[in-house]
C-alpha positions in Angstrom: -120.0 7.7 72.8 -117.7 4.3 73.3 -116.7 5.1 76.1 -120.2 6.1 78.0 -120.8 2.4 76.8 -117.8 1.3 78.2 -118.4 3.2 81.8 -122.0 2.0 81.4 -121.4 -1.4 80.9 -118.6 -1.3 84.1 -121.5 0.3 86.5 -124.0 -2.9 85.3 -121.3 -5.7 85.9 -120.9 -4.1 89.3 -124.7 -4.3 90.3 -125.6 -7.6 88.9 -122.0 -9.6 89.9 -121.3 -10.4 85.7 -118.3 -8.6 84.7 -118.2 -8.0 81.3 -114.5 -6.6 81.3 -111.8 -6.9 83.5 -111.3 -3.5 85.0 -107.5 -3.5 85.8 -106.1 -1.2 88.2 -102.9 0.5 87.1 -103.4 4.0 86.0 -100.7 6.1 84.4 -100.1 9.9 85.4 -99.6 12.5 83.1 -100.1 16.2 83.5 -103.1 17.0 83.1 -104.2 13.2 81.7 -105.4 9.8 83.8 -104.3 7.2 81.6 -106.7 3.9 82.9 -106.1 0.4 81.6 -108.4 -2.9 80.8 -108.4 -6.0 79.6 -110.3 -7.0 76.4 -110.0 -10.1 75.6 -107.4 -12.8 77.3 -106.5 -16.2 77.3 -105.1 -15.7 72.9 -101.6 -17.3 71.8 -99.6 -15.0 71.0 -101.7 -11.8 69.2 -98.7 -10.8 66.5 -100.6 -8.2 64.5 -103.0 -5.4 65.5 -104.7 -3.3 63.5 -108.1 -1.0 63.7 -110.3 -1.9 61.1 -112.7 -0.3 58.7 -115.8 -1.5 60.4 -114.0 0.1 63.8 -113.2 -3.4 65.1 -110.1 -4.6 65.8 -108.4 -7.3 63.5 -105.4 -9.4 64.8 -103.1 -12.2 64.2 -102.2 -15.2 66.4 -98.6 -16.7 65.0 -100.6 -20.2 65.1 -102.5 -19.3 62.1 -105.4 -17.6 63.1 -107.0 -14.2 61.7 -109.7 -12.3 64.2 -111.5 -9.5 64.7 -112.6 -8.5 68.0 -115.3 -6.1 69.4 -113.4 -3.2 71.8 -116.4 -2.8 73.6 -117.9 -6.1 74.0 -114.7 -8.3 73.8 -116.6 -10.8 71.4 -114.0 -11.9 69.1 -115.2 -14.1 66.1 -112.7 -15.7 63.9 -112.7 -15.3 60.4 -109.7 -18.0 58.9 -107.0 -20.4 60.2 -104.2 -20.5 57.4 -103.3 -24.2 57.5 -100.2 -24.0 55.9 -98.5 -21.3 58.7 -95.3 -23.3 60.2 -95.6 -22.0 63.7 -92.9 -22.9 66.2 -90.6 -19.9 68.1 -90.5 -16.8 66.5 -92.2 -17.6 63.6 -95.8 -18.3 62.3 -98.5 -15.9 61.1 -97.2 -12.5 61.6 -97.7 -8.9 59.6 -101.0 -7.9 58.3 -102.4 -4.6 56.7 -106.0 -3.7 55.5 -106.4 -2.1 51.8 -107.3 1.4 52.3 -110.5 1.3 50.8 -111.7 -1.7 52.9 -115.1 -1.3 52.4 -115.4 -1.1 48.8 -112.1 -3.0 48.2 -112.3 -5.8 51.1 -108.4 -7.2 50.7 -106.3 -8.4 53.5 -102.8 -8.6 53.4 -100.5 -11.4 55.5 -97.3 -12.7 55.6 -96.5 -15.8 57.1 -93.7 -19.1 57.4 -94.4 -21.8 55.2 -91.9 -24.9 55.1 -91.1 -26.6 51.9 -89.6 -29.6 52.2 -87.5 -28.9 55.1 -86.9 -25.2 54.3 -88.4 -22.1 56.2 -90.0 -19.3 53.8 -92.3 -16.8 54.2 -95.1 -15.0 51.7 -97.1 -12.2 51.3 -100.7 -13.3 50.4 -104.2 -11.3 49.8 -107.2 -12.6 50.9 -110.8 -11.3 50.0 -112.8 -10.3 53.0 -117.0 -11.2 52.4 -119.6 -12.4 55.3 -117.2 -12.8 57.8 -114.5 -15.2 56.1 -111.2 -14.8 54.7 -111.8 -16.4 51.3 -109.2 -16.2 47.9 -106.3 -16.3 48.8 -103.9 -15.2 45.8 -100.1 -15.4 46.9 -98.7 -12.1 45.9 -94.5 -12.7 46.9 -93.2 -16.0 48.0 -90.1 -17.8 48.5 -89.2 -14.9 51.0 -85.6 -16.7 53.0 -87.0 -17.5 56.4 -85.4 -19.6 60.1 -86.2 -20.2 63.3 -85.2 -16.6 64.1 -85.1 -12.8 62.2 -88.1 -13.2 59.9 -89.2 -9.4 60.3 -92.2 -8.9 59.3 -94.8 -5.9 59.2 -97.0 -5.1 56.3 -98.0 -1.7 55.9 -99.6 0.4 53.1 -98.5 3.5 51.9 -100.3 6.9 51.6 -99.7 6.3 47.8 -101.0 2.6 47.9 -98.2 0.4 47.5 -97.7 -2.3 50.3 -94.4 -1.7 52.6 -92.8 -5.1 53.7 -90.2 -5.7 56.5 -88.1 -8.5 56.5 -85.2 -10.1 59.1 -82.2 -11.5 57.5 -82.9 -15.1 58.6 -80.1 -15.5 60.5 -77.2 -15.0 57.6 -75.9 -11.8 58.0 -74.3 -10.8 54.7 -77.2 -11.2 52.9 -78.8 -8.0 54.3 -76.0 -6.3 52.5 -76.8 -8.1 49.0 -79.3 -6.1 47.1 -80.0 -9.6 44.8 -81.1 -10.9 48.2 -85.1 -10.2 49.9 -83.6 -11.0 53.4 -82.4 -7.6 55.6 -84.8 -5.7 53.3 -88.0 -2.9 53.7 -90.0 -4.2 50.6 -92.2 -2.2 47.9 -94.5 -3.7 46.2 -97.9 -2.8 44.2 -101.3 -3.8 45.6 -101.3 -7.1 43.0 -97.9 -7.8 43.8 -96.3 -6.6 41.1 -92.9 -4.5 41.4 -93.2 -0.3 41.1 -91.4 0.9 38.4 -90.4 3.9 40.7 -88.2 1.1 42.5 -84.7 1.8 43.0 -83.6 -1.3 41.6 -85.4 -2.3 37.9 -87.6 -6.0 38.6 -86.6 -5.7 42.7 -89.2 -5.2 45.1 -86.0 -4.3 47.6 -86.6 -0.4 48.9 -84.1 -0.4 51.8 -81.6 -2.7 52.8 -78.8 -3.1 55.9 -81.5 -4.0 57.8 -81.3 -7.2 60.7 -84.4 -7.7 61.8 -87.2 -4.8 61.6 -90.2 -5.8 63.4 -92.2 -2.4 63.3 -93.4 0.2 60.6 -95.5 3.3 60.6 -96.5 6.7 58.6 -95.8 9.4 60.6 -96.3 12.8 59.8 -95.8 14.1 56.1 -95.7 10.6 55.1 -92.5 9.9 56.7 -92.0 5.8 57.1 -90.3 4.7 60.3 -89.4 1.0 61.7 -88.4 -0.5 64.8 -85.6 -2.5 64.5 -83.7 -5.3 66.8 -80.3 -5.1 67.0 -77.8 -8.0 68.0 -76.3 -7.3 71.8 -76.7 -3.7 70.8 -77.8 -0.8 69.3 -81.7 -1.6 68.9 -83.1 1.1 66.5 -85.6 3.0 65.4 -84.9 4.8 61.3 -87.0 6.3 59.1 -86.9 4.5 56.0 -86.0 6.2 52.7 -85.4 5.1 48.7 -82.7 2.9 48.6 -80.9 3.7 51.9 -78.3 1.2 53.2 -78.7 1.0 57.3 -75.8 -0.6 57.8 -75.9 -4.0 59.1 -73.8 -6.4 60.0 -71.1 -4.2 59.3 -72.8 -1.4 61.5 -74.3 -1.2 64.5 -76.7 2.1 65.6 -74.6 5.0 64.7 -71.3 5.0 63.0 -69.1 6.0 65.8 -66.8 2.7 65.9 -63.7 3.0 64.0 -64.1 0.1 61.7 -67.9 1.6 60.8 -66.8 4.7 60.4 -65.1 3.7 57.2 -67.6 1.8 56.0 -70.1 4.2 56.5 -68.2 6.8 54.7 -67.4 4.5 51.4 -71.3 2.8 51.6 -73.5 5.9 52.4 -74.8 4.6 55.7 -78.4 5.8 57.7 -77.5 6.0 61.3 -80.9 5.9 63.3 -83.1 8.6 64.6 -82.0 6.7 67.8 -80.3 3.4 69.2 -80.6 1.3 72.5 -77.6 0.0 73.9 -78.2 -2.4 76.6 -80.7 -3.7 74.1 -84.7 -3.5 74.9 -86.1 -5.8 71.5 -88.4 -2.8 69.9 -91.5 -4.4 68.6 -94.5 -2.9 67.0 -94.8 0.9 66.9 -97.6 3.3 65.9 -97.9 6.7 65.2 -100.1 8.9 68.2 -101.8 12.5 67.6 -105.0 12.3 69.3 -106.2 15.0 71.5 -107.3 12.2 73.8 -104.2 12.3 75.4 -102.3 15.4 74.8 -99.1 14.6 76.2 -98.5 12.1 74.0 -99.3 13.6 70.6 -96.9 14.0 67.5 -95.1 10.9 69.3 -94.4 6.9 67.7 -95.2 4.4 70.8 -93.1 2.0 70.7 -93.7 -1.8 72.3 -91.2 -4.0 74.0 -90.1 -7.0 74.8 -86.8 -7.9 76.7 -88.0 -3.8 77.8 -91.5 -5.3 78.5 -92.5 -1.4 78.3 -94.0 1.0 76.4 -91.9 4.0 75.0 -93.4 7.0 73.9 -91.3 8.5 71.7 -91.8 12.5 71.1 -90.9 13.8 67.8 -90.3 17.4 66.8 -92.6 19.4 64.3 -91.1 17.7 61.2 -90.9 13.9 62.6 -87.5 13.6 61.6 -85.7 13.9 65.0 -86.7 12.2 68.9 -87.0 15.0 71.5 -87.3 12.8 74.6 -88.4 9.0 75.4 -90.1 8.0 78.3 -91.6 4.4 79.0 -94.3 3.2 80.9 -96.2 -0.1 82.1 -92.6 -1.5 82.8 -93.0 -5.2 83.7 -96.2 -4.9 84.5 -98.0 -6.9 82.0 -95.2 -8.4 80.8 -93.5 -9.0 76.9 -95.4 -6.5 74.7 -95.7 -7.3 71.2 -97.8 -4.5 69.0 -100.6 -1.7 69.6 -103.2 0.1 67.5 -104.8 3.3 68.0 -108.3 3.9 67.6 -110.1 6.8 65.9 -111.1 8.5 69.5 -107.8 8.1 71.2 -107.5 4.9 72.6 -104.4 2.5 72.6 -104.5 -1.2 72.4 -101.1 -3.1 73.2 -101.0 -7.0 72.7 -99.2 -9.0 74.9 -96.5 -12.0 73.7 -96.2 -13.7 77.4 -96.9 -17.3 75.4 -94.4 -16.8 73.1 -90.8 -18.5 72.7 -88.7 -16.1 75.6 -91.2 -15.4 78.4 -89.8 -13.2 81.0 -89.6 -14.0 84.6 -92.9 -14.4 86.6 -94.8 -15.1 83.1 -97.1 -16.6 81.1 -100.0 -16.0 83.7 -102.9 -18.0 83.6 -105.0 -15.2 81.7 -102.1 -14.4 78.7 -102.2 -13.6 76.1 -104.4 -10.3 76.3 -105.3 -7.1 74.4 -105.3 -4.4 76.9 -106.8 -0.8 76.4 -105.5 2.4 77.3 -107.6 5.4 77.7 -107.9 8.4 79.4 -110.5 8.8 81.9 -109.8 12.1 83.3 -108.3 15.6 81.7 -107.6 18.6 83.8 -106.6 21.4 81.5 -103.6 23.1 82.9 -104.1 21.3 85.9 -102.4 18.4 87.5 -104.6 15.0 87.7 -105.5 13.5 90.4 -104.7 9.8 90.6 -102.1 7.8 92.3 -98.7 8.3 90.6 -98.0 4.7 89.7 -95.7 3.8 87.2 -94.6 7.1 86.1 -92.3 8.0 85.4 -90.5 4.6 85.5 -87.8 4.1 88.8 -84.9 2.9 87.3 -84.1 -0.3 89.4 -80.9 -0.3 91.8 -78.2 -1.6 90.7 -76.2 -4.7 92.2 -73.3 -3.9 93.9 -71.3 -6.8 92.1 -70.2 -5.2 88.8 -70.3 -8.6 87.1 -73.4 -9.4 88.3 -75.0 -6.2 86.9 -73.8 -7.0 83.7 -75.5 -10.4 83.8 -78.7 -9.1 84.3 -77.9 -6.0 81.9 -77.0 -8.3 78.9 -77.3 -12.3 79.2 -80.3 -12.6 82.0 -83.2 -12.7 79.1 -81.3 -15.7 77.6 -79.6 -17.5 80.0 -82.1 -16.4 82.5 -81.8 -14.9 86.3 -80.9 -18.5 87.4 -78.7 -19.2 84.7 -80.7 -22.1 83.7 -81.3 -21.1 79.8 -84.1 -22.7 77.9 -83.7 -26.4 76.7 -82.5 -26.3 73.0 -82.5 -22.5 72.3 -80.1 -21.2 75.1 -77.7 -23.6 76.8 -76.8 -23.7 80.8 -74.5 -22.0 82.5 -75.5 -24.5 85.1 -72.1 -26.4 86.1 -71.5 -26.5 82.7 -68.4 -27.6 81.3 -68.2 -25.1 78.4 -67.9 -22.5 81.4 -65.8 -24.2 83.1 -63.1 -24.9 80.0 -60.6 -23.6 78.5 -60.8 -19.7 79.5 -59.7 -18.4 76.4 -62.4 -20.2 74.1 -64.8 -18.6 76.6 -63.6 -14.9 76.5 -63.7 -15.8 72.7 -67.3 -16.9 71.8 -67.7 -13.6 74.5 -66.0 -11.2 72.3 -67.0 -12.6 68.9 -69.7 -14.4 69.3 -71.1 -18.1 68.4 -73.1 -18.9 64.9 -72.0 -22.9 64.6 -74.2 -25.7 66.7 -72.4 -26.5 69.7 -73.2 -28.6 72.6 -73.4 -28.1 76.2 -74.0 -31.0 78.8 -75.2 -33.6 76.6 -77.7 -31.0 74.4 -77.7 -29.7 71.3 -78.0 -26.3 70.6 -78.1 -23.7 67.5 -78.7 -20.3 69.0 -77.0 -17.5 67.1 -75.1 -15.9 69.8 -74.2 -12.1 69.3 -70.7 -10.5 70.0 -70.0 -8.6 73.1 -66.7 -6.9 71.6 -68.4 -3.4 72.5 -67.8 -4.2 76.4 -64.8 -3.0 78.0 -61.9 -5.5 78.1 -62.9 -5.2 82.5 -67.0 -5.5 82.0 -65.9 -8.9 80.2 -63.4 -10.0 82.6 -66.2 -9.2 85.4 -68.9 -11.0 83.9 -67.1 -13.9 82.8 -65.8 -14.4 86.5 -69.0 -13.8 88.2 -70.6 -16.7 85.8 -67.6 -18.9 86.7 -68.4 -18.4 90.2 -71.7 -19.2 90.2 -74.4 -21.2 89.2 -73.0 -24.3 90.7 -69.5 -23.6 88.8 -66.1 -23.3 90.9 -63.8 -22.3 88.8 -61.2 -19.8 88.6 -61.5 -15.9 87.5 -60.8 -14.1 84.4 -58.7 -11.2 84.5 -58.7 -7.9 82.3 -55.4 -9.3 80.8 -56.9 -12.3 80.0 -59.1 -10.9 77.9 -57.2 -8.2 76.4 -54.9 -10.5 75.1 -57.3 -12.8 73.7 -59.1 -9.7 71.7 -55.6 -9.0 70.3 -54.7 -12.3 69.2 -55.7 -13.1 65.7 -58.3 -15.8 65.1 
């Protein structure tokens, strides 16, 4: 019935020149299945959250603050709250939000959010009572969560058996997502009021899971199996289904254990390797759980957003969700940084952009992001192929450059430092004629290999980017990359050899 509206409404905007929706063009192919997009609603800052709602709206989060739900059909959005005390800057503000399961009779709204005290970034958890269209009541139910500019998780999800399900990043300090005393690197488990199960694995905790770096994604798949999406560090992005107090590894692990210094480790600490891992990285995002007949193809699969991918992967599981059969991704740079998605009772798919946020890619924001786009299928041929143009799938993969260090550039340090090596003032330093390129070689080949966590500064500027290790290249991929950002980007200087670096990755620091 929704979407004889929706056609219904198209065919009127055509005849009397007001366009109620923006009709976008880019169809996706599948077997028997025409997958059509639209836009919904555009012009938001950065939607963080999605979520279909009780009342068969959709509810979302902006990470300045704001809380809104938003007609599918109509694309009237009315806001309902603007939490004043979100600190929004970068990759944190306003971000996970789950819906009691009996909304109607029990109206509660879970967030979590940054907060600052003093000069300190936290987060919380907080329920809010849902009556005549505002957010009123808010009753903080966890708080004093560790929180930076950087790895703050966080999705909120509820469980089958009605506790609340909490991700959370490790802040940017690494060890603690290995410390059990500590709520950073964590899935969290708490009651609906807050309080701690007494089915947790540790007595008092709320800590479920732990080992984890930033999780930015949760879902209930089938037979109530929990899975997240996970960033990893220059490597290794994950996706893990989430068990009882199941240690995932990091810092000390990254993906699967198949390095000799993890291997150990994961033998003495019990490690979960990952129903799968992503090495170069693609910065998973939201994920939800798809077994609609609407779309056949894609049932029984978790679709999975993207940023630095700026995709969508559909990710097909076998008949017990615990294993990945394939993965195939779509809409590849075509609307650019997606953030999260939400499935609607008849079939439909709603992906949120993040084009506004901190780390735009090339050739965005537009002048119309943020948006909330809907895919649906328009056509099904059973056992028949469809008929539309065949245009984005499957995905191409691009050509590769010729120059082996250049390759690697864009592979790995393009989405920071950018195509033009020009970074992003006070988050990525220059490789612009810059003199900490053009030093000392074997500091270089050093921060390459191990990586940079102290404030440093580069042509006049401050910066305190976290900056992963890139030990898991080859001692050539280094030397290659090294020399091909020494010659370029208005730097002359000379290049670095396999030897080089070999010798610095034995030396002893």
């Amino acid at each position: 019935m929704k979407r004889c509206i929706l056609f219904q409404l198209f065919f009127i905007s055509m005849f009397t020149g007001i366009f109620v929706q923006h009709i976008d063009a880019q169809n996706i192919l599948l077997d028997s299945t025409v997958i059509s997009s639209r836009t919904i609603i555009s012009k938001l800052d950065v939607p963080w959250e999605l979520i279909w709602g009780a009342d068969n709206k959709i509810w979302f989060t902006e990470q300045r603050g704001t809380i809104s739900r938003l007609d599918p059909v109509t694309g009237q959005r009315k806001i309902l709250l603007q939490v004043n005390d979100v600190y929004k800057k970068k990759s944190y503000g306003l971000l996970g939000m789950a819906m009691h399961p009996d909304f109607v009779h029990t109206p509660y709204l879970y967030i979590d959010y940054t907060y600052l005290v003093d000069t300190l970034i936290f987060s919380k958890l907080v329920r809010y009572t849902y009556e005549n269209d505002s957010l009123i009541h808010p009753m903080v139910l966890l708080s004093g969560i560790p929180g930076n500019t950087y790895h703050n998780g966080c999705r909120v999800v509820i469980t089958p058996d009605r506790k609340i399900m909490m991700s959370t990043g490790d802040a940017g300090v690494m060890k603690n997502a290995q410390d059990v005393h500590s709520l950073s690197g964590k899935i969290l488990r708490l009651n609906l009021d807050g309080s701690v199960p007494a089915d947790n694995p540790i007595p008092g905790s709320p800590v479920w899971s732990w080992g984890h770096r930033n999780p930015e994604g949760l879902v209930f798949g089938p037979n109530g199996v929990l899975y997240s999406s996970e960033h990893g560090d220059a490597s290794d992005d994950e996706i893990n289904i989430i068990k009882k107090a199941n240690n995932y590894g990091w810092p000390d692990v990254e993906g699967y254990c198949d390095r000799p210094e993890e291997k150990s480790f994961c033998k003495e600490n019990h490690i979960t390797e990952p129903l799968k891992a992503w090495t170069p990285t693609i910065a998973p995002a939201g994920i939800d759980y798809y077994q609609s007949t609407s779309i056949p193809e894609w049932g029984n699969a978790i679709l999975l957003t993207t940023l630095k991918g700026s995709a969508l992967h559909v990710l097909k599981l076998n008949h017990t969700g615990t294993a990945i059969l394939s993965d195939q991704k779509y809409l590849a740079n075509v609307f650019g940084r997606l953030r999260d998605l939400c499935i609607s009772p008849a079939g439909d798919i709603y992906i949120s952009t993040s084009n506004r946020d901190w780390n735009p890619g090339e050739g965005f924001p537009k002048a119309d992001d943020d948006k909330i786009i809907c895919l649906h299928a328009v056509k099904i041929n059973h056992g028949k192929p469809a008929a539309a143009k065949r245009n984005d799938q499957p995905i191409a993969e691009s050509k590769q450059p010729s120059d082996p260090g250049l390759q690697i550039y864009t592979t790995y340090c393009a989405s920071c430092h950018k195509k033009n090596g020009t970074g992003m003032l006070s988050v990525f330093p220059p490789l612009n004629n810059s003199s900490f390129v053009n030093g000392e070689k074997d500091r270089l080949i050093h921060i390459l290999l191990h990586g940079l966590s102290n404030p440093t500064e580069v042509n006049g500027v401050k910066y305190n980017q976290q900056m992963p290790s890139f030990k898991f290249l080859a001692d050539k991929d280094i030397a290659s990359v090294l020399t091909y950002i020494r010659s370029h980007f208005d730097n002359h200087t000379g290049a670095i050899d396999t030897k080089q670096v070999s010798a610095v990755r034995a030396a002893k620091h």
